[in-house]
N, CA, C and O atoms as a GROMACS GRO file, in nm:
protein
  400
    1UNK      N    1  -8.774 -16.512  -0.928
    1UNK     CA    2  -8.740 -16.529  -1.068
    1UNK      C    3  -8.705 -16.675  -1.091
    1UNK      O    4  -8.633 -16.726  -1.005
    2UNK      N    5  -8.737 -16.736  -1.175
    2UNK     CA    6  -8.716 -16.870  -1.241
    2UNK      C    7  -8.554 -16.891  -1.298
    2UNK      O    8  -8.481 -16.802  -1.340
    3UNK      N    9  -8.526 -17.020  -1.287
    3UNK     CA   10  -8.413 -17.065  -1.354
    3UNK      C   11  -8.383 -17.045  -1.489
    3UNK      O   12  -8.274 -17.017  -1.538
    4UNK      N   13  -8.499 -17.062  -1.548
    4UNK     CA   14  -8.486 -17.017  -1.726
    4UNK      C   15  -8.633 -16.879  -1.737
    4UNK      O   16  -8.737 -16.873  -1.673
    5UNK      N   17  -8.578 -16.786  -1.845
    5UNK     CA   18  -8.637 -16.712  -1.883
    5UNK      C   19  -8.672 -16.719  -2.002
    5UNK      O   20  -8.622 -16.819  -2.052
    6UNK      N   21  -8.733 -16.662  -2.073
    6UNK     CA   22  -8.755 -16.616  -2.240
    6UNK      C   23  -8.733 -16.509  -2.332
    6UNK      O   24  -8.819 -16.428  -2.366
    7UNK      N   25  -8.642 -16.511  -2.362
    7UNK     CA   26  -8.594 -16.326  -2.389
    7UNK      C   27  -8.658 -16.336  -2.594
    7UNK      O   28  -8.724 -16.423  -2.649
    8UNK      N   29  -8.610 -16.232  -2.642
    8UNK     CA   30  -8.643 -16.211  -2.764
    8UNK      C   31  -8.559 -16.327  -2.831
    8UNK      O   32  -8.626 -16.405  -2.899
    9UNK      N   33  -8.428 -16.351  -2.824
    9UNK     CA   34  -8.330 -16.407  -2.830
    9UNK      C   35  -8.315 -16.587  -2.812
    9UNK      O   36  -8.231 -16.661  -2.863
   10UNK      N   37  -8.432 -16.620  -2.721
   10UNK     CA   38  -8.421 -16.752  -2.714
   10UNK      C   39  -8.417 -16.746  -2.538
   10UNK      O   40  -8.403 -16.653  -2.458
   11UNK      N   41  -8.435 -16.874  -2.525
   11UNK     CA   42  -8.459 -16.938  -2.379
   11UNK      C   43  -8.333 -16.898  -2.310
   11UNK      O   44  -8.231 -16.921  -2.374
   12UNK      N   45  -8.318 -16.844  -2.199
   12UNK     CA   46  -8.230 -16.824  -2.096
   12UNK      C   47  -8.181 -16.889  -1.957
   12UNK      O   48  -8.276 -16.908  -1.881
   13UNK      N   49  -8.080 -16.920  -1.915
   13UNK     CA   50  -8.051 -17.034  -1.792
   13UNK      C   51  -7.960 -16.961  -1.714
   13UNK      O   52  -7.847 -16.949  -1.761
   14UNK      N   53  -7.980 -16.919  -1.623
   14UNK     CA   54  -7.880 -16.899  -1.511
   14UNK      C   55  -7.823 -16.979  -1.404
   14UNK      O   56  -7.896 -17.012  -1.310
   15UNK      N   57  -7.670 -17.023  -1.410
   15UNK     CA   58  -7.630 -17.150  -1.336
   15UNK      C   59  -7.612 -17.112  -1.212
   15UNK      O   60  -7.539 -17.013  -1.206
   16UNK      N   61  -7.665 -17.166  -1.066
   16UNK     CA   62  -7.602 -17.113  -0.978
   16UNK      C   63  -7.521 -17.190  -0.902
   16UNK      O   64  -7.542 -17.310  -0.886
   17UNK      N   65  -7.409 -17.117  -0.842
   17UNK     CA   66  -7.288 -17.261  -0.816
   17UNK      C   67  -7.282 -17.181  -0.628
   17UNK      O   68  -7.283 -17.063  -0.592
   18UNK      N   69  -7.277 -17.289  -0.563
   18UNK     CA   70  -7.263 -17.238  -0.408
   18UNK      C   71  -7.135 -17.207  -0.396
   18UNK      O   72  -7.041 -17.261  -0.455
   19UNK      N   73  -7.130 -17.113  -0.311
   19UNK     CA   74  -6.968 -17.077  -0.311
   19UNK      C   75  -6.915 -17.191  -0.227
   19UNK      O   76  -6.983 -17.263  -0.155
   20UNK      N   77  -6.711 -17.202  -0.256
   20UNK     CA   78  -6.680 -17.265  -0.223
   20UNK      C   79  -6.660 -17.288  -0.045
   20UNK      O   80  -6.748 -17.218   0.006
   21UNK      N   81  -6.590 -17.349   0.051
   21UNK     CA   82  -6.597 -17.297   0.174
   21UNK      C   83  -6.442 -17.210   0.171
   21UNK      O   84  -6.441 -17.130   0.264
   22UNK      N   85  -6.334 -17.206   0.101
   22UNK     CA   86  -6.262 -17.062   0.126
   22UNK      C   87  -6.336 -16.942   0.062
   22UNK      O   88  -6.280 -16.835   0.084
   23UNK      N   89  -6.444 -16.937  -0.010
   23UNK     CA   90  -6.454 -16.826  -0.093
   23UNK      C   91  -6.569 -16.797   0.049
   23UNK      O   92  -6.563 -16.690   0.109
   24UNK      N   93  -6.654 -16.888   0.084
   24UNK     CA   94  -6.743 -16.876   0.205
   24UNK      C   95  -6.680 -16.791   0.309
   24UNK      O   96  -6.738 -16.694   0.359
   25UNK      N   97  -6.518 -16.844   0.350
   25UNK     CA   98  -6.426 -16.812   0.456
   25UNK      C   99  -6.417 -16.641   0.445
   25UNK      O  100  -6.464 -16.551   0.514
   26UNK      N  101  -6.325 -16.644   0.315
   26UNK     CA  102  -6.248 -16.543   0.285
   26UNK      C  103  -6.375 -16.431   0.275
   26UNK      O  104  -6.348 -16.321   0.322
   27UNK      N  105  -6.511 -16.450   0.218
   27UNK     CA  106  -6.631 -16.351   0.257
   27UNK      C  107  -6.666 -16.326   0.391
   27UNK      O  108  -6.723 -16.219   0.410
   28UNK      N  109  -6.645 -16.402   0.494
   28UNK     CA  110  -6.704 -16.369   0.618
   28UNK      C  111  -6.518 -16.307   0.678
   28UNK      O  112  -6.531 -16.240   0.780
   29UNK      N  113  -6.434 -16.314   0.653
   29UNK     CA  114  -6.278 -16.228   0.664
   29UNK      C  115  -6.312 -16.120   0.673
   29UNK      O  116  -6.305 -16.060   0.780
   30UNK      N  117  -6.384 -16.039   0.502
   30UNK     CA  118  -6.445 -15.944   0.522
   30UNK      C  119  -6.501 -15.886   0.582
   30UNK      O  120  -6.471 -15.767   0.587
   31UNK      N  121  -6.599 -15.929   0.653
   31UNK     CA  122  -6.690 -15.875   0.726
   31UNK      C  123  -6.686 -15.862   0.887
   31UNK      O  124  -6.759 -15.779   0.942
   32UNK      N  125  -6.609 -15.934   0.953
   32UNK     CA  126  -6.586 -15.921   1.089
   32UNK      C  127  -6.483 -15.992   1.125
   32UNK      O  128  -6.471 -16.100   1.066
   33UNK      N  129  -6.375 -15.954   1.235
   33UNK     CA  130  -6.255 -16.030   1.316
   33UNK      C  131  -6.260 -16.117   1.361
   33UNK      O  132  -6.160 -16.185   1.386
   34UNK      N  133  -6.428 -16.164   1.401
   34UNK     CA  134  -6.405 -16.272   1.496
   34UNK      C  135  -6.432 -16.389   1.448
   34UNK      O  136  -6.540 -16.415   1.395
   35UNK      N  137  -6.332 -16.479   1.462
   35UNK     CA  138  -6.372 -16.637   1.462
   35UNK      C  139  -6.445 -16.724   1.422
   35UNK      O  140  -6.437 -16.812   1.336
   36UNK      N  141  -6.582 -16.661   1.556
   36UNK     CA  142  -6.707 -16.754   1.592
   36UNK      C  143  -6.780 -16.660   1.508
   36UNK      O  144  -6.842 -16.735   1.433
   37UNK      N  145  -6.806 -16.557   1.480
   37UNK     CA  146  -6.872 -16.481   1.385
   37UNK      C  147  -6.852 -16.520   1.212
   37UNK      O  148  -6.948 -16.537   1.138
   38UNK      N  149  -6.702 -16.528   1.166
   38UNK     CA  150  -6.689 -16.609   1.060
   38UNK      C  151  -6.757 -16.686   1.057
   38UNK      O  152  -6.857 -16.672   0.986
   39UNK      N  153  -6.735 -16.813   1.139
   39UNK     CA  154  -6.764 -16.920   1.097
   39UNK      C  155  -6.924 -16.984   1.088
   39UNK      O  156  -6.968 -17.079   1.022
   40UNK      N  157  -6.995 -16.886   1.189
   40UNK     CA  158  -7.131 -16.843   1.150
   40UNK      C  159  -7.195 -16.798   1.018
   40UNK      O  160  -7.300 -16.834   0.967
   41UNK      N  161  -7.084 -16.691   0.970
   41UNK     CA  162  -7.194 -16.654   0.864
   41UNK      C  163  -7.098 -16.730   0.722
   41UNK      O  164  -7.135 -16.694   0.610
   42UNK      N  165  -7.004 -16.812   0.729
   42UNK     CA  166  -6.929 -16.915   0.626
   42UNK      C  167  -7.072 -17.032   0.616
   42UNK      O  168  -7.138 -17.077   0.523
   43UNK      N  169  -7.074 -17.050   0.772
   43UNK     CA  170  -7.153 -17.187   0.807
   43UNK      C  171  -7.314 -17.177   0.718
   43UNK      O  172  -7.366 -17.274   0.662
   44UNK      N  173  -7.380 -17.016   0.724
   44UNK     CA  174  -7.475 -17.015   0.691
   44UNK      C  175  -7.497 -17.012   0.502
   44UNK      O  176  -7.592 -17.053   0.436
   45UNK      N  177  -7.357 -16.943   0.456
   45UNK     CA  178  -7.390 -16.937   0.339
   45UNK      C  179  -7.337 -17.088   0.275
   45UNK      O  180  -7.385 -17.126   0.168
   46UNK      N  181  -7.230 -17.176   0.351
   46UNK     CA  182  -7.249 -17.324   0.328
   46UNK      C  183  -7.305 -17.408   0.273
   46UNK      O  184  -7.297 -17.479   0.174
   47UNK      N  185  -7.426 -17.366   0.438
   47UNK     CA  186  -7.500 -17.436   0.488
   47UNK      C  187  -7.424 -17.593   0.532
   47UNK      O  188  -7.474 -17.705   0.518
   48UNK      N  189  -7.323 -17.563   0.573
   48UNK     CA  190  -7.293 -17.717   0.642
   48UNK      C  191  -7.255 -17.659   0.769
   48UNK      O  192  -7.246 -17.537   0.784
   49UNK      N  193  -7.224 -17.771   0.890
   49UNK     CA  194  -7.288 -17.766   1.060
   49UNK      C  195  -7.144 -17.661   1.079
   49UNK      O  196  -7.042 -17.659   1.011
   50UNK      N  197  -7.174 -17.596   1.172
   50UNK     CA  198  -7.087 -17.509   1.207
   50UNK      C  199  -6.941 -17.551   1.254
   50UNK      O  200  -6.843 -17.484   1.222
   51UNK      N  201  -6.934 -17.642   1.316
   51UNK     CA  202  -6.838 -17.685   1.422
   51UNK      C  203  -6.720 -17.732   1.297
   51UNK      O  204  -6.602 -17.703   1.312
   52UNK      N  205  -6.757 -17.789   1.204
   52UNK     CA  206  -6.657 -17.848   1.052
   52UNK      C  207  -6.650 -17.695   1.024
   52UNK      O  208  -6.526 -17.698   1.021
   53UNK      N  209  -6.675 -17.576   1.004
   53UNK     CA  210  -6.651 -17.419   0.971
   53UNK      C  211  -6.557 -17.397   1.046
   53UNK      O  212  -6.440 -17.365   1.023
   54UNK      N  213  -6.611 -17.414   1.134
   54UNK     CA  214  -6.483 -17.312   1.286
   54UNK      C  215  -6.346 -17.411   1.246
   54UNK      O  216  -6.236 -17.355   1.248
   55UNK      N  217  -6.349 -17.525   1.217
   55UNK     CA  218  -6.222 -17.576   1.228
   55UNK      C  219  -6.160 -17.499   1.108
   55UNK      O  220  -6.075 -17.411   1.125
   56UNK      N  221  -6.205 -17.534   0.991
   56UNK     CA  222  -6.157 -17.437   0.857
   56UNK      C  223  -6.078 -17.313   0.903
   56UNK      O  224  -5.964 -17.277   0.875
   57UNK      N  225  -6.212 -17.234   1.016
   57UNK     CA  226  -6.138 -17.060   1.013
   57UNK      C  227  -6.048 -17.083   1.079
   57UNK      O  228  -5.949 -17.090   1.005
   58UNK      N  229  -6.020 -17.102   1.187
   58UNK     CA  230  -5.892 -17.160   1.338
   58UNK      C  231  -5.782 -17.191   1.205
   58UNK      O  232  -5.682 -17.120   1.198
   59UNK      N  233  -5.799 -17.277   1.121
   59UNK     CA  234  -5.711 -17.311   1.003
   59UNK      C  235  -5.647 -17.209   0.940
   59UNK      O  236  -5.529 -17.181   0.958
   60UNK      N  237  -5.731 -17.146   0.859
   60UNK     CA  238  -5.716 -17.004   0.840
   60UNK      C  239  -5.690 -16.897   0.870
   60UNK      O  240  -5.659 -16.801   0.798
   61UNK      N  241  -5.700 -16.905   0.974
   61UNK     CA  242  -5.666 -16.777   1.090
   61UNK      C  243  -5.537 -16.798   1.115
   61UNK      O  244  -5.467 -16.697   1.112
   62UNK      N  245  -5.471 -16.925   1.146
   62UNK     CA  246  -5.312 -16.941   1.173
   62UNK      C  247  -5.222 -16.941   1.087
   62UNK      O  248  -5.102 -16.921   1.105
   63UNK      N  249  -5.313 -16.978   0.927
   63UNK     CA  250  -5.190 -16.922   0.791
   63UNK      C  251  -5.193 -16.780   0.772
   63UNK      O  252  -5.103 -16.727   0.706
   64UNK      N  253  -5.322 -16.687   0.840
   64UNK     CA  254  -5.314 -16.589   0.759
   64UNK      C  255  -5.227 -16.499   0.869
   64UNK      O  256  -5.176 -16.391   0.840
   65UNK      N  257  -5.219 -16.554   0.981
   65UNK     CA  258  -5.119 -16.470   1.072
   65UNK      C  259  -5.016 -16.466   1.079
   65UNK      O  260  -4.948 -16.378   1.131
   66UNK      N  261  -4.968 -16.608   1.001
   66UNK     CA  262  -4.816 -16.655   0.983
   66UNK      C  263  -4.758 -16.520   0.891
   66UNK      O  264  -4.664 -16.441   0.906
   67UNK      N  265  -4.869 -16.539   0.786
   67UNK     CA  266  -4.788 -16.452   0.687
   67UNK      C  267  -4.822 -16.294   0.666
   67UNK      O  268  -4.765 -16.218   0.588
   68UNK      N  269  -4.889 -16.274   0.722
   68UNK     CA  270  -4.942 -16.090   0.741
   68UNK      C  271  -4.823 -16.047   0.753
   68UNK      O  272  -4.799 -15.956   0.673
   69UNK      N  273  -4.697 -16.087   0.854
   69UNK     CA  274  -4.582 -15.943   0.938
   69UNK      C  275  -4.486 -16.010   0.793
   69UNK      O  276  -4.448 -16.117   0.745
   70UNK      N  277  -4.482 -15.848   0.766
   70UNK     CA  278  -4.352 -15.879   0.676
   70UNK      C  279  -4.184 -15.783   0.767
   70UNK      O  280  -4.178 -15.663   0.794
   71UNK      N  281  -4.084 -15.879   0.790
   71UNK     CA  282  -4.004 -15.796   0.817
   71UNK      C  283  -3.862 -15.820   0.732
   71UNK      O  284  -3.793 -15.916   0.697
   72UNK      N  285  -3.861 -15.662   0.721
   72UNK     CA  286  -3.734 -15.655   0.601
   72UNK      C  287  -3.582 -15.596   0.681
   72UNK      O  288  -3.567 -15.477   0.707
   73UNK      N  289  -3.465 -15.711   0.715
   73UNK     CA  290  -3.383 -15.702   0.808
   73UNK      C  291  -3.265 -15.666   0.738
   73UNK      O  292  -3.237 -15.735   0.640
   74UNK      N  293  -3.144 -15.517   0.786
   74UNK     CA  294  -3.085 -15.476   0.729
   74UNK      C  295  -2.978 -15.520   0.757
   74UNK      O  296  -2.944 -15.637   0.735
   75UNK      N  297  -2.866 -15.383   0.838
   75UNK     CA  298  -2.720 -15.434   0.855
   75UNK      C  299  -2.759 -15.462   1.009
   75UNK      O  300  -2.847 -15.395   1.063
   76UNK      N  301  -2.688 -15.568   1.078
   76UNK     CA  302  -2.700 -15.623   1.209
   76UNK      C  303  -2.875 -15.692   1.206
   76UNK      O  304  -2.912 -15.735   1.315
   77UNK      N  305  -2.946 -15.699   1.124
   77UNK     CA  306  -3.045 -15.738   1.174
   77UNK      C  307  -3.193 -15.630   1.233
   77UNK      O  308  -3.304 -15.664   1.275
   78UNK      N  309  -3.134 -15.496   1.213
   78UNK     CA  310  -3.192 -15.423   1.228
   78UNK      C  311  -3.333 -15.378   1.138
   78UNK      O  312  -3.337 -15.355   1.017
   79UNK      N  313  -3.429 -15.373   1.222
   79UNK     CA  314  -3.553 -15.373   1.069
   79UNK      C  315  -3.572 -15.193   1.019
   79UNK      O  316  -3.549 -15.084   1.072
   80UNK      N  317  -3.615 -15.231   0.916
   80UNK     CA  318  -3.651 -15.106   0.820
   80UNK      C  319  -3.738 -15.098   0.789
   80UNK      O  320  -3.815 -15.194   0.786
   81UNK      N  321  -3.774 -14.964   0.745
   81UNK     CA  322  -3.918 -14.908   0.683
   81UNK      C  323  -3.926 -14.938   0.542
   81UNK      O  324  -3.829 -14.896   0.478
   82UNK      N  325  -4.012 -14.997   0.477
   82UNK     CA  326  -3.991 -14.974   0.335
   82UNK      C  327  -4.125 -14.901   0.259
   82UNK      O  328  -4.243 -14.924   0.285
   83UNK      N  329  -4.078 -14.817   0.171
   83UNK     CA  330  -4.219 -14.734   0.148
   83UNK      C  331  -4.200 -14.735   0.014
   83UNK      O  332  -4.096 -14.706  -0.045
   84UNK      N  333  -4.326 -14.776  -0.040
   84UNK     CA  334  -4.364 -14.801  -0.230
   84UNK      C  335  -4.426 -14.637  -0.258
   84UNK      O  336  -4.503 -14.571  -0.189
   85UNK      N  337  -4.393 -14.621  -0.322
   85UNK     CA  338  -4.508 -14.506  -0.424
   85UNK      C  339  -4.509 -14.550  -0.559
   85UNK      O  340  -4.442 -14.637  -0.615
   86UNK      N  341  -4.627 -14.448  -0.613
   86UNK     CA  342  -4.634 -14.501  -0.735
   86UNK      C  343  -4.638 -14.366  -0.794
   86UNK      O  344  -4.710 -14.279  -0.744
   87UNK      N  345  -4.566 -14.344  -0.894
   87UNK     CA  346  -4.547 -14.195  -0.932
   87UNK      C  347  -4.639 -14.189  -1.062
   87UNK      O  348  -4.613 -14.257  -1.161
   88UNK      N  349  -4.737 -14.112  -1.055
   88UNK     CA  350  -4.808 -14.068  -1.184
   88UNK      C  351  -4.796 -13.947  -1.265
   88UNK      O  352  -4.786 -13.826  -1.245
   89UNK      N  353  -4.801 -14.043  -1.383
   89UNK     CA  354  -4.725 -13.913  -1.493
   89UNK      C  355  -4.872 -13.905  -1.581
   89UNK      O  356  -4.945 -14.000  -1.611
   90UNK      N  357  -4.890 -13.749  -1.613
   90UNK     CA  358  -5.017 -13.682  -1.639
   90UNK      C  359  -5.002 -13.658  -1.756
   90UNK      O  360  -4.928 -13.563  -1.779
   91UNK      N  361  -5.061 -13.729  -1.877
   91UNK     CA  362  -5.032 -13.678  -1.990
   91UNK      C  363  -5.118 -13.594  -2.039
   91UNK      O  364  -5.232 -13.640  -2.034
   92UNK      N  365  -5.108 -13.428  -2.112
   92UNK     CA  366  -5.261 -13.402  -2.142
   92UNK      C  367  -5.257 -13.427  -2.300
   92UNK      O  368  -5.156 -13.435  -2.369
   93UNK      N  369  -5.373 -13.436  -2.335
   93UNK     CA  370  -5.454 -13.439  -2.487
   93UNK      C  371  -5.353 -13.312  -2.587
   93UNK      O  372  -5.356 -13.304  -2.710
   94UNK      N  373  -5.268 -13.224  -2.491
   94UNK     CA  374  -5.276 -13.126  -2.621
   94UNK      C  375  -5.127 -13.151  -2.627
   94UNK      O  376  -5.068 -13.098  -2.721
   95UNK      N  377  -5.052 -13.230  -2.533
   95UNK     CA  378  -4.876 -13.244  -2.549
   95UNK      C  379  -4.908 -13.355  -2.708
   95UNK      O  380  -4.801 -13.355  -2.769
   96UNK      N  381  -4.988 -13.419  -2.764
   96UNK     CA  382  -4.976 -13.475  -2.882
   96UNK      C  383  -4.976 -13.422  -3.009
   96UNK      O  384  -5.009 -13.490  -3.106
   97UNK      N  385  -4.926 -13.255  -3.022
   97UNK     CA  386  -4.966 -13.164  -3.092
   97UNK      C  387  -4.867 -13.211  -3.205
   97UNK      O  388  -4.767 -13.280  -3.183
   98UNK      N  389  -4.908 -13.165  -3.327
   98UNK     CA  390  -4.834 -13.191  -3.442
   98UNK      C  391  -4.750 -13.064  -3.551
   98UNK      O  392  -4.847 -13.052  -3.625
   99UNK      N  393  -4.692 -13.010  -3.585
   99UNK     CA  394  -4.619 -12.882  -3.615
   99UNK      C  395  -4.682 -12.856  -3.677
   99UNK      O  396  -4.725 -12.953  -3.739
  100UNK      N  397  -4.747 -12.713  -3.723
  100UNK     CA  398  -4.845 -12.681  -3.804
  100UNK      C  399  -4.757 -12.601  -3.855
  100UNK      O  400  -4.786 -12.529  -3.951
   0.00000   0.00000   0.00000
């Protein structure tokens, strides 16, 4: 497909922007644990030399480990569980009834 099209509407342009190298990073995160595998498939959708990638992920890899463990410390220092829910309230269509 071409850069510009012709619709009913008038001439059409689709911009394409290379992703950045964290958005490169953070896509190959997705896809596999390892490292040298990131930085392979960061490197390919790049397209810049691998070895400037791997330094990025190694980069990345040591902020994102810093901050993954969350620990929440009580009395003495002792850690705790903390557990979120989210409580859903079900409204139906007919509780909006009006006094007839």
């Amino acid at each position: 497909m071409s850069e510009d099209w012709n619709t009913k509407y008038g001439t059409r342009r689709v911009r394409r922007d290379p992703p950045t190298l964290e958005e490169a990073i953070f896509a190959a995160v997705g896809i596999t644990d390892d490292p040298q595998q990131q930085a392979e498939i960061a490197a390919s959708l790049m397209g810049l030399p691998y070895e400037e990638v791997l330094a990025e992920v190694k980069k990345t890899g040591r902020a994102v480990a810093r901050s993954a463990t969350r620990i929440i410390a009580g009395e003495q220092g002792a850690q705790r569980a903390v557990v979120v829910e989210r409580r859903v309230i079900r409204r139906f269509g007919n509780d909006k009834r009006t006094g007839t």
